[in-house]
C-alpha positions as CSV (number, residue, x, y, z in Angstrom):
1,X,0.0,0.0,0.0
2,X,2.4,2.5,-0.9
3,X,1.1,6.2,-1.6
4,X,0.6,7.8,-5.1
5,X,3.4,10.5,-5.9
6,X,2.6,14.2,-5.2
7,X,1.0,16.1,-8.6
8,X,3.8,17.9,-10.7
9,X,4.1,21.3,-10.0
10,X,4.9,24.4,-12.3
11,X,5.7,28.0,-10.9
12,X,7.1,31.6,-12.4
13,X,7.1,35.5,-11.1
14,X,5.5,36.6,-13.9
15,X,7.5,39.7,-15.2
16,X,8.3,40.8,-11.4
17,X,12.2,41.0,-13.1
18,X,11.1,44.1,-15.3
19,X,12.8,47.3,-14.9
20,X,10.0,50.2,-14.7
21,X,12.2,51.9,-18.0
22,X,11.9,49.5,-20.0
23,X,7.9,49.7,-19.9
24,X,7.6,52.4,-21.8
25,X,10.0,51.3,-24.4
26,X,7.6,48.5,-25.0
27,X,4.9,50.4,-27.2
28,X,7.1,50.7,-30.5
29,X,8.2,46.7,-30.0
30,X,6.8,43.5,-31.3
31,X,7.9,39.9,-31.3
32,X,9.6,39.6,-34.3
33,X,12.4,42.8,-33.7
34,X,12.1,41.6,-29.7
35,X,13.5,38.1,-30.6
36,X,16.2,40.2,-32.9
37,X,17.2,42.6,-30.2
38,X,18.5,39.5,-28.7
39,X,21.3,39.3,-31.1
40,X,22.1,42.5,-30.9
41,X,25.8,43.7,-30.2
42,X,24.5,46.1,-27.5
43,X,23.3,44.4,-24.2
44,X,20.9,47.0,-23.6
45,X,19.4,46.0,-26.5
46,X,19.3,42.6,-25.6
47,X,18.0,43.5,-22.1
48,X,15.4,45.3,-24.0
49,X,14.4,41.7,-26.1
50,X,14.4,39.6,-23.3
51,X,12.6,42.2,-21.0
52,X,9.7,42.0,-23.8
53,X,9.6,38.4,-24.4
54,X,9.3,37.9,-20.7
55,X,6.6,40.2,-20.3
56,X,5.1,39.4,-23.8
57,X,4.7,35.9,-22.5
58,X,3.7,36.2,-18.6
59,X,0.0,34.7,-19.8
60,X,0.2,35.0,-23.5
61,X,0.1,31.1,-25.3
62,X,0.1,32.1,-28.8
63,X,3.0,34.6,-28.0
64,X,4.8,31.5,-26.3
65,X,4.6,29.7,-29.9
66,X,5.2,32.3,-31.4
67,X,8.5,33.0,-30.3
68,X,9.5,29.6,-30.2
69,X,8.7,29.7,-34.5
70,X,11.1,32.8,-34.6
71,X,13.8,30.9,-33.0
72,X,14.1,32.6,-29.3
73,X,14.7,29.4,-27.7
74,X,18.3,28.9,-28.9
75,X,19.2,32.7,-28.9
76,X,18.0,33.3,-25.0
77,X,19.9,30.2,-24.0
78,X,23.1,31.6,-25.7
79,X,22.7,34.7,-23.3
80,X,22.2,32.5,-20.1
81,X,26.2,33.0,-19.5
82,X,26.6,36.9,-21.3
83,X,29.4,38.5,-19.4
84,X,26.7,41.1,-18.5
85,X,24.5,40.3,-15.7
86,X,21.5,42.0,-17.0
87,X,21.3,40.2,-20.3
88,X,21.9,37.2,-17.6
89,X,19.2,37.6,-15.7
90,X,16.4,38.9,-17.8
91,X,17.6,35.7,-20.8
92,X,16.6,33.4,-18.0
93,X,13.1,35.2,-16.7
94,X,12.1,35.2,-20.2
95,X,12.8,32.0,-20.7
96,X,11.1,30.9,-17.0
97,X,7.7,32.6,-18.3
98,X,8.4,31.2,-22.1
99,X,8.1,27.5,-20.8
100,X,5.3,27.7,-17.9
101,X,2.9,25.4,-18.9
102,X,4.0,24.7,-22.2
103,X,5.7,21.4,-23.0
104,X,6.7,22.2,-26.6
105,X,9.1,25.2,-25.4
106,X,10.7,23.0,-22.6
107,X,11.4,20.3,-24.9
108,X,13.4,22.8,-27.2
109,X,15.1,24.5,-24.3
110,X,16.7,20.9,-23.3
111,X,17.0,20.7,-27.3
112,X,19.4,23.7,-27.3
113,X,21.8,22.5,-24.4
114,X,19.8,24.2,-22.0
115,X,19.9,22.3,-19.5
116,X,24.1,22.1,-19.5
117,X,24.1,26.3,-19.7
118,X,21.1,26.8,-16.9
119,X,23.9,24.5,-14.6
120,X,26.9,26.5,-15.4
121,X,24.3,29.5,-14.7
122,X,23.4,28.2,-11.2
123,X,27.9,28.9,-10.0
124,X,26.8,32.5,-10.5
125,X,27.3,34.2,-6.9
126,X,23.6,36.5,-8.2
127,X,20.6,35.3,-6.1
128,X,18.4,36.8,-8.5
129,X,19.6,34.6,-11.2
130,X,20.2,31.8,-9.4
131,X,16.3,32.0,-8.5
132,X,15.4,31.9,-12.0
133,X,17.2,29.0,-12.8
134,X,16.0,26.9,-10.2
135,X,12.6,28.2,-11.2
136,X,13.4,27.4,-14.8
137,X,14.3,23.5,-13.4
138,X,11.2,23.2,-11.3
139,X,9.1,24.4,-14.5
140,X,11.3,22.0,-16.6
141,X,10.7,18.7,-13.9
142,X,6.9,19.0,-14.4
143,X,7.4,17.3,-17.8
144,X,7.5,13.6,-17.1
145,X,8.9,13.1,-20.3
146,X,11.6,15.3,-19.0
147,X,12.6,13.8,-15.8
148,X,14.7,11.0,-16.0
149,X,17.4,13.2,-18.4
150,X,17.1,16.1,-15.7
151,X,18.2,14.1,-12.9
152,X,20.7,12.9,-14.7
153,X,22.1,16.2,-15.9
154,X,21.3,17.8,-12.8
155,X,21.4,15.9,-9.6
156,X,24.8,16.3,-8.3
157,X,25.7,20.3,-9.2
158,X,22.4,21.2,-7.8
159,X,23.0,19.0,-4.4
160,X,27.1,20.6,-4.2
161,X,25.6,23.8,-5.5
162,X,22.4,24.3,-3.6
163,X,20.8,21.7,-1.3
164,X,24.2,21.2,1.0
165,X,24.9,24.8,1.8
166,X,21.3,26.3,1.7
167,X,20.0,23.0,4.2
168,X,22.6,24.1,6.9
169,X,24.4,20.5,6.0
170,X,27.5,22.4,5.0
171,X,30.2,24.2,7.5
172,X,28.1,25.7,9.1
173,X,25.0,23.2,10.7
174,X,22.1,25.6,10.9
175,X,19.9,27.1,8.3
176,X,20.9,30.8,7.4
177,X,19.5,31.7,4.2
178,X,18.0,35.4,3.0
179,X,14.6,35.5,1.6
180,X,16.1,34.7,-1.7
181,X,18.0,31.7,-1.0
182,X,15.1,30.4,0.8
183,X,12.9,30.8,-2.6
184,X,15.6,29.4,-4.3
185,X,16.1,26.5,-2.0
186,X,12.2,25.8,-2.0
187,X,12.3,26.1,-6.2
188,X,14.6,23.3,-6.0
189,X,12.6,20.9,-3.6
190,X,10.3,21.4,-5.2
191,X,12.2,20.0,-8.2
192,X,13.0,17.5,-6.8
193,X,9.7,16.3,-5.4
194,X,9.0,16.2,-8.9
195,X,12.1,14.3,-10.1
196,X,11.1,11.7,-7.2
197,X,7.8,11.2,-8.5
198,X,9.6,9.4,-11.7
199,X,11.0,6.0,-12.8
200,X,12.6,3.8,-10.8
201,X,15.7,4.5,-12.4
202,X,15.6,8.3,-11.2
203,X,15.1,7.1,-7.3
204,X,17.6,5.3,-7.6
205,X,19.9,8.1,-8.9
206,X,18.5,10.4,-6.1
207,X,19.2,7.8,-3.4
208,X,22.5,7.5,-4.5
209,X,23.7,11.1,-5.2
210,X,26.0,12.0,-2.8
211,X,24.6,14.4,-0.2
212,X,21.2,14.8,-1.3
213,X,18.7,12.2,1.2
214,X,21.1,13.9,3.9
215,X,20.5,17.5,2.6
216,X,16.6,16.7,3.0
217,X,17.3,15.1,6.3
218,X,18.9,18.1,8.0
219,X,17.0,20.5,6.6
220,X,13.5,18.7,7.8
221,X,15.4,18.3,11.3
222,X,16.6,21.8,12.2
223,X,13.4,23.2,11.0
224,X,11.5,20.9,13.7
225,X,13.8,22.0,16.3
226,X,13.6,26.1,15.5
227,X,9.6,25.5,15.3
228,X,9.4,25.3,11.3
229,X,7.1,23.0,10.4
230,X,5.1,24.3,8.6
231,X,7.4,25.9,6.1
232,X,6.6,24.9,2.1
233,X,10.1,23.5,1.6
234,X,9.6,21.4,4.5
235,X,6.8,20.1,2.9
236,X,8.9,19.7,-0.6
237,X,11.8,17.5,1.3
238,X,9.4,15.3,3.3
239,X,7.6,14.7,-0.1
240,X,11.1,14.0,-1.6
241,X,11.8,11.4,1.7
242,X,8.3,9.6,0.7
243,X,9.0,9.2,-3.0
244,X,12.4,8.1,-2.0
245,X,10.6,5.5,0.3
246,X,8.4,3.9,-2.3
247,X,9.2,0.5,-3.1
248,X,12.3,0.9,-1.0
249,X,12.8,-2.8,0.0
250,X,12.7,-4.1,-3.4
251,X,14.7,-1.3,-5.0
252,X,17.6,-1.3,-1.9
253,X,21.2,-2.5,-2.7
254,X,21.0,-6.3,-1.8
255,X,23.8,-6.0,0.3
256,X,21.5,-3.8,3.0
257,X,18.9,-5.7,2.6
258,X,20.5,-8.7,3.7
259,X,21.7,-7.3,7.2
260,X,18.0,-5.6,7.5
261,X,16.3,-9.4,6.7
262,X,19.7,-11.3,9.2
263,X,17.6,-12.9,11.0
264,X,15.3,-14.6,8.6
265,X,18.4,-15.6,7.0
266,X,20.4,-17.5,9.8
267,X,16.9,-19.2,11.4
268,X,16.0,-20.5,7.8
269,X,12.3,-19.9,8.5
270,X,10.5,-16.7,10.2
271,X,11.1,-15.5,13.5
272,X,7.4,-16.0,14.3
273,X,7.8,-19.3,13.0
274,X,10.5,-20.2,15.0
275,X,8.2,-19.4,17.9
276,X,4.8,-21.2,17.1
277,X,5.8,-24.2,18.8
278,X,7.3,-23.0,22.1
279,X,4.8,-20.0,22.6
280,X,2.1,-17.7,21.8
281,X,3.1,-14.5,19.8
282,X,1.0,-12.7,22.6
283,X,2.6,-14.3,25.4
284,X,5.1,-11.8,27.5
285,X,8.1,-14.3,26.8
286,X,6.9,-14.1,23.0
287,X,7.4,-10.3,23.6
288,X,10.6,-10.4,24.9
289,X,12.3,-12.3,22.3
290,X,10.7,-10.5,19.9
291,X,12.3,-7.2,21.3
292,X,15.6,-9.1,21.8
293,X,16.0,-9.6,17.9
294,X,14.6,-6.3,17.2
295,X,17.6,-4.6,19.6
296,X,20.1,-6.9,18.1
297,X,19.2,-5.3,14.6
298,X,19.3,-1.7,15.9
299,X,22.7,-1.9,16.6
300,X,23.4,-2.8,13.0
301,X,22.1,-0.2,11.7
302,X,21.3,3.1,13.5
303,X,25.0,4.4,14.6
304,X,25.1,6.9,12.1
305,X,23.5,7.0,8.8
306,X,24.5,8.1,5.8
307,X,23.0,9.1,2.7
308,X,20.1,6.5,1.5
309,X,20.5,5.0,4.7
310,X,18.8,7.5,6.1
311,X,15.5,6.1,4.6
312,X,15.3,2.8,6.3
313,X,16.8,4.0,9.7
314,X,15.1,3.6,12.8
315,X,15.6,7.4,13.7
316,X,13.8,8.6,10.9
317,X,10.4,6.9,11.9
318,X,10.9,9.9,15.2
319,X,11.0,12.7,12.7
320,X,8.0,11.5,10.7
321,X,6.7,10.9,13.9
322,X,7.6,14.6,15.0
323,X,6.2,16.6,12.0
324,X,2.9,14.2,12.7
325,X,2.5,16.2,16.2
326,X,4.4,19.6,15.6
327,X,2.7,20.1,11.7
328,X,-0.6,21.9,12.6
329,X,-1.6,23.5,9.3
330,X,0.1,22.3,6.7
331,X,-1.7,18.8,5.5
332,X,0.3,18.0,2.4
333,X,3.1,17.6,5.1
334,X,1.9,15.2,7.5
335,X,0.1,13.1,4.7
336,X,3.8,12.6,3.4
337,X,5.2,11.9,6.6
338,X,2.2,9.3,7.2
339,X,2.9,8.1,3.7
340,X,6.4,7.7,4.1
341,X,5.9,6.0,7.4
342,X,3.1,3.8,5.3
343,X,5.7,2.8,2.6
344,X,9.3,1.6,5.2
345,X,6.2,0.0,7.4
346,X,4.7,-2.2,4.3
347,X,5.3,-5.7,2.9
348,X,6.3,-9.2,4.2
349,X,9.7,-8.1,4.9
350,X,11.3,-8.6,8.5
351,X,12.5,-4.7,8.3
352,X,8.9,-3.3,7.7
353,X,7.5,-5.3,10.9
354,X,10.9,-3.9,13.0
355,X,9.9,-0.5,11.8
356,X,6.7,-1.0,12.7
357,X,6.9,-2.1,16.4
358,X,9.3,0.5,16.9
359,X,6.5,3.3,15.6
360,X,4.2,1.5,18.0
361,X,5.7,0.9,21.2
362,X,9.1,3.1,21.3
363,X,7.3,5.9,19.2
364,X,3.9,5.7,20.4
365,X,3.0,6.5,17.2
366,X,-0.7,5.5,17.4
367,X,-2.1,8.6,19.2
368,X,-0.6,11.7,16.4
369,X,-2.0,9.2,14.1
370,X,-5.5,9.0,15.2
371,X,-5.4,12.5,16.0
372,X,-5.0,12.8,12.3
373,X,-7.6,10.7,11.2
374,X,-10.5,12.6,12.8
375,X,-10.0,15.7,10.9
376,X,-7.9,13.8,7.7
377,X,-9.9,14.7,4.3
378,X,-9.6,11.8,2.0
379,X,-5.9,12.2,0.4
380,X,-4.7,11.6,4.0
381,X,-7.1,9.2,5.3
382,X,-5.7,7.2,2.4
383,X,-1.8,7.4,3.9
384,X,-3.0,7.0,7.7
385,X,-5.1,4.1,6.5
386,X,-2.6,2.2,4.7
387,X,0.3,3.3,7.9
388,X,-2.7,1.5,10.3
389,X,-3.3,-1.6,8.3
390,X,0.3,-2.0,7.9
391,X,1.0,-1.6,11.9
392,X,-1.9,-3.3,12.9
393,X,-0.5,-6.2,11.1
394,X,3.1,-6.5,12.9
395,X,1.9,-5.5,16.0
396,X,2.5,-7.8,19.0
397,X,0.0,-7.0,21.0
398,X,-3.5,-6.5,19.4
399,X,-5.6,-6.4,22.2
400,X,-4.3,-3.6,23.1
401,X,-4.0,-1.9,19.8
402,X,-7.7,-2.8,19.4
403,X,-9.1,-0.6,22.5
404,X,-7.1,2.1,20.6
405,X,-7.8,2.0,16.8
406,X,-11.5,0.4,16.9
407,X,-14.0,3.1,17.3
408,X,-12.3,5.5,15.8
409,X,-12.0,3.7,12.3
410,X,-15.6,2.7,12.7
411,X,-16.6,6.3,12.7
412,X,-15.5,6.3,9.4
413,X,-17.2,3.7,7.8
414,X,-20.5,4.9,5.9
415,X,-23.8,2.7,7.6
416,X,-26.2,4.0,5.4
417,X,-27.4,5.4,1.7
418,X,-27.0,9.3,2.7
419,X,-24.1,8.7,4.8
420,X,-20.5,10.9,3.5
421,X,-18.2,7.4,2.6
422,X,-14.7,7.5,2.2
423,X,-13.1,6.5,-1.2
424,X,-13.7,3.2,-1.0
425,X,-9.7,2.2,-0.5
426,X,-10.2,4.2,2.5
427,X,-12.8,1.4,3.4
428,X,-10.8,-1.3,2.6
429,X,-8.1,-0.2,4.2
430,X,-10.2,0.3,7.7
431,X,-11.9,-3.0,7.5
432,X,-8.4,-4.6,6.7
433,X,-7.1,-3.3,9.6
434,X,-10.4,-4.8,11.8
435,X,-9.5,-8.2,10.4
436,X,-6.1,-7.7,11.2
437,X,-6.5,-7.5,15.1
438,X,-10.3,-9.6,15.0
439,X,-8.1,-12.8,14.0
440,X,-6.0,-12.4,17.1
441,X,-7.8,-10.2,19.4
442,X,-11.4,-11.0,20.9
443,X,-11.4,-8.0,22.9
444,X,-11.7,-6.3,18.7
445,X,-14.4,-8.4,17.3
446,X,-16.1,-7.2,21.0
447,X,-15.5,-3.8,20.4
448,X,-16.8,-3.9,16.8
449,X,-20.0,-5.0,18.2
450,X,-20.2,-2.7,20.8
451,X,-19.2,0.9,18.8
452,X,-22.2,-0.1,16.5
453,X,-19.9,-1.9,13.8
454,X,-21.6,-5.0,12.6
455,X,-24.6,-2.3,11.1
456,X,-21.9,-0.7,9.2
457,X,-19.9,-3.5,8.1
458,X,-23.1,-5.0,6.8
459,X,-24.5,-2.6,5.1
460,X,-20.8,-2.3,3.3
461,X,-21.2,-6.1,2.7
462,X,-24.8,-5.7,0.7
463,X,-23.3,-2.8,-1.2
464,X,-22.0,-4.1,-4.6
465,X,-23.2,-1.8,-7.3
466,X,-19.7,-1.1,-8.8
467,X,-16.3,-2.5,-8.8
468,X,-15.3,-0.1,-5.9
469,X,-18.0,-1.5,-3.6
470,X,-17.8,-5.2,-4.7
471,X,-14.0,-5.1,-2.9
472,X,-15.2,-3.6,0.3
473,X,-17.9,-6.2,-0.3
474,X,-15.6,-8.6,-0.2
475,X,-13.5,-7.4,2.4
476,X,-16.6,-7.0,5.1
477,X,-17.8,-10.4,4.1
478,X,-14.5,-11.8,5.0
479,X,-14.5,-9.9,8.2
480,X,-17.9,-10.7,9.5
481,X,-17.2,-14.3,8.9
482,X,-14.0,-14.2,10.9
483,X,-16.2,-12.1,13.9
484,X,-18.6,-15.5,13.7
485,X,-15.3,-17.7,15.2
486,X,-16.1,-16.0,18.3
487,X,-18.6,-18.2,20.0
488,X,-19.2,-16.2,23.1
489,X,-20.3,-13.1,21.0
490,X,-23.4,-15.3,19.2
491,X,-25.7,-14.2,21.7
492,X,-24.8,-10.2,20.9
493,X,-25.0,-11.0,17.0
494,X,-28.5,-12.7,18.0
495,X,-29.8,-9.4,20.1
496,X,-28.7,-7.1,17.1
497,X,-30.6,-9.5,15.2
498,X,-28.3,-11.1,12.9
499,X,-28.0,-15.0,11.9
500,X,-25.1,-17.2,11.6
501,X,-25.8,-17.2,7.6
502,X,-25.8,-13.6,7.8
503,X,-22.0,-13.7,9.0
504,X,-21.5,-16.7,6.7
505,X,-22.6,-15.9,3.5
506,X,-20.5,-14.0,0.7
């Protein structure tokens, strides 16, 4: 149950770059001269072009085609690196405004070596340039066509360049950056949330480049600890961190994976396997051993990470756990922190149910999350959904997690026509985590019962009038005939009314 990537996003300042002089010189101009101005031998001249273009087309389509059919494209890129910083800087808004939300002009400006000039660009000591760049990049990275030749082109010069420094990762270790450097640090998050939103291939290349999961680490960190959370490039690098989390077991060099899974490994069968025989898996000796091998793994892995490591270490389920409880207002936040938390927590693998215990019992992890879910809207009841199901699966003890989770994920459900239902893998992720603890807990199937549950769930169960609803259908049916198991509840399921074929049939 891993968590769909964040929308591409696109951003410019409009013509915010224009000199007040130049406006005036704009009423004996047009297009055609505009884009020959920028071949001019005098830079004001070519100021003057670029200054045009850019404001020509702030909102203008047919003037962004336009000027791409008079051959702009290659002649503002030749003036990304003019020794005059003007020309510089007014060659790269024009271009920032000629490719927002136009796919034909960004192909041609990665045609025209664009990318290769807008990186020696970005060495410029010149916030203002350096903002349009980066702006120019995050524009670019919306193109998924795009993506996978950005990050290579880009990835490392950008982290050396940008994300090291401006993060506080460099010399220094706190954040100090000016109002611009903090635009142009967000402009390239932002970036790269869209970068991670690509192929396989291109997380890969993120994990790996040198400095950049660590960057996105530090940067979410001090924030936390200054009382940041709620800034937008916060938002952009825990984004980033969830992307980079997706599918992370299967997509991990082997060799980590192999310490992460040791234990499997060594007992040649499960740990809970190993334990069927001697004990139950509720049992306080169960527990122990349990905690024993989870310790034993910790001390493999958590002394000090480094790069990708980062991603699967056991201190990284506290931050997400932080922004969880500090992140008041900003939603898109804590969904990716629940969705990252979702994705290192999911699977069969030995790591995601060490990850998970540790959320539950070290983190106490349940409470921000259910916190959450009474005011989530749908996009983040889907993350805090899947993060549940997933926990409620490796967790040791699910009586206990049952007094916590049950009546609040009932709530949800819909029990009737007119009722406001959740997208229905909201519902099947709620009634997968009820199955989860019913098959080992009693004291859920009870609780099911008595928060009003069985109504709900059976109501889901008749529903079936579209794909959606025939597989939390099938999901309630399967519930309801787990809750039958429990004999001692029959005479409850008899008051409400209900029959054994009720809880029996599909």
């Amino acid at each position: 149950h891993h968590l769909a990537e964040p929308r591409a996003m696109e951003m410019y300042n409009g013509h915010g770059a224009l000199l007040g002089h130049h406006a005036g010189g704009f009423d004996d101009i047009d297009l055609p001269s505009a884009v020959k101005y920028l071949i001019a031998s005098d830079p004001n001249l070519q100021v003057l072009g670029a200054a045009y273009l850019q404001h020509k087309c702030y909102s203008d389509s047919s003037a962004k085609k336009q000027a791409r059919s008079l051959q702009a494209m290659p002649k503002l890129v030749k003036l990304f690196n003019s020794p005059n910083q003007e020309v510089q800087r007014h060659a790269t808004g024009a271009m920032r405004n000629l490719i927002y939300d136009n796919a034909e002009n960004k192909l041609a400006l990665v045609e025209e070596n664009g990318i290769y000039e807008l990186m020696r660009t970005l060495r410029e000591p010149d916030d203002e340039l350096r903002k349009n760049v980066t702006g120019i990049l995050w524009n670019l990275s919306s193109s998924d066509n795009l993506k996978d030749r950005l990050a290579r082109d880009t990835l490392e010069q950008l982290t050396d360049l940008v994300l090291v420094p401006l993060s506080g990762l460099g010399a220094s270790g706190v954040i100090q950056q000016n109002p611009s450097e903090a635009e142009i640090f967000y402009n390239s998050t932002g970036f790269l949330r869209n970068l991670s939103s690509a192929s396989q291939q291109t997380r890969q290349k993120m994990r790996e480049c040198h400095g950049l999961v660590d960057s996105m680490i530090h940067y979410v960190n001090s924030s936390l600890e200054v009382g940041k959370s709620e800034d937008k490039s916060v938002e952009n690098a825990v984004c980033v961190l969830r992307n980079l989390s997706y599918r992370l077991y299967d997509e991990m060099p082997p060799s980590s994976l192999q310490r992460l899974e040791g234990h499997r490994r060594n007992a040649g069968g499960t740990v809970t396997g190993e334990l069927v025989g001697c004990f139950s898996p509720q049992s306080k000796k169960a527990r122990e051993h349990y905690l024993n091998a989870d310790i034993v793994t910790f001390t493999e892995v958590s002394k000090d990470p480094k790069g990708m490591e980062w991603l699967w270490n056991p201190q990284i389920v506290g931050i997400y756990n932080r922004l969880l409880q500090r992140c008041e207002l900003n939603k898109h936040t804590t969904e990716a922190a629940s969705g990252a938390l979702q994705n290192i927590t999911a699977g069969d693998r030995r790591w995601a149910g060490v990850l998970s215990r540790l959320a539950l019992e070290q983190e106490r992890i349940l409470n921000p999350v259910l916190d959450r879910v009474r005011t989530a809207d749908h996009h983040q009841l889907r993350s805090l959904t899947g993060l549940i199901r997933n926990l409620s699966r490796h967790a040791r003890n699910k009586d206990e997690m049952s007094t916590k989770v049950v009546s609040h994920l009932i709530e949800k459900l819909p029990g009737s026509v007119g009722d406001k239902a959740p997208p229905a893998d909201v519902i099947v992720n709620i009634i997968a985590v009820l199955n989860n603890l019913v098959v080992e807990s009693p004291m859920a199937a009870r609780d099911i019962v008595y928060f009003d549950g069985l109504r709900k769930l059976f109501f889901i169960k008749k529903r079936r009038d579209s794909s959606d609803n025939e597989k939390s259908s099938r999901a309630a049916a399967s519930l309801l005939g787990n809750m039958w198991q429990y004999t001692k509840l029959h005479r409850d399921f008899k008051m409400k009314g209900y029959r054994k074929e009720d809880f029996l049939s599909l």
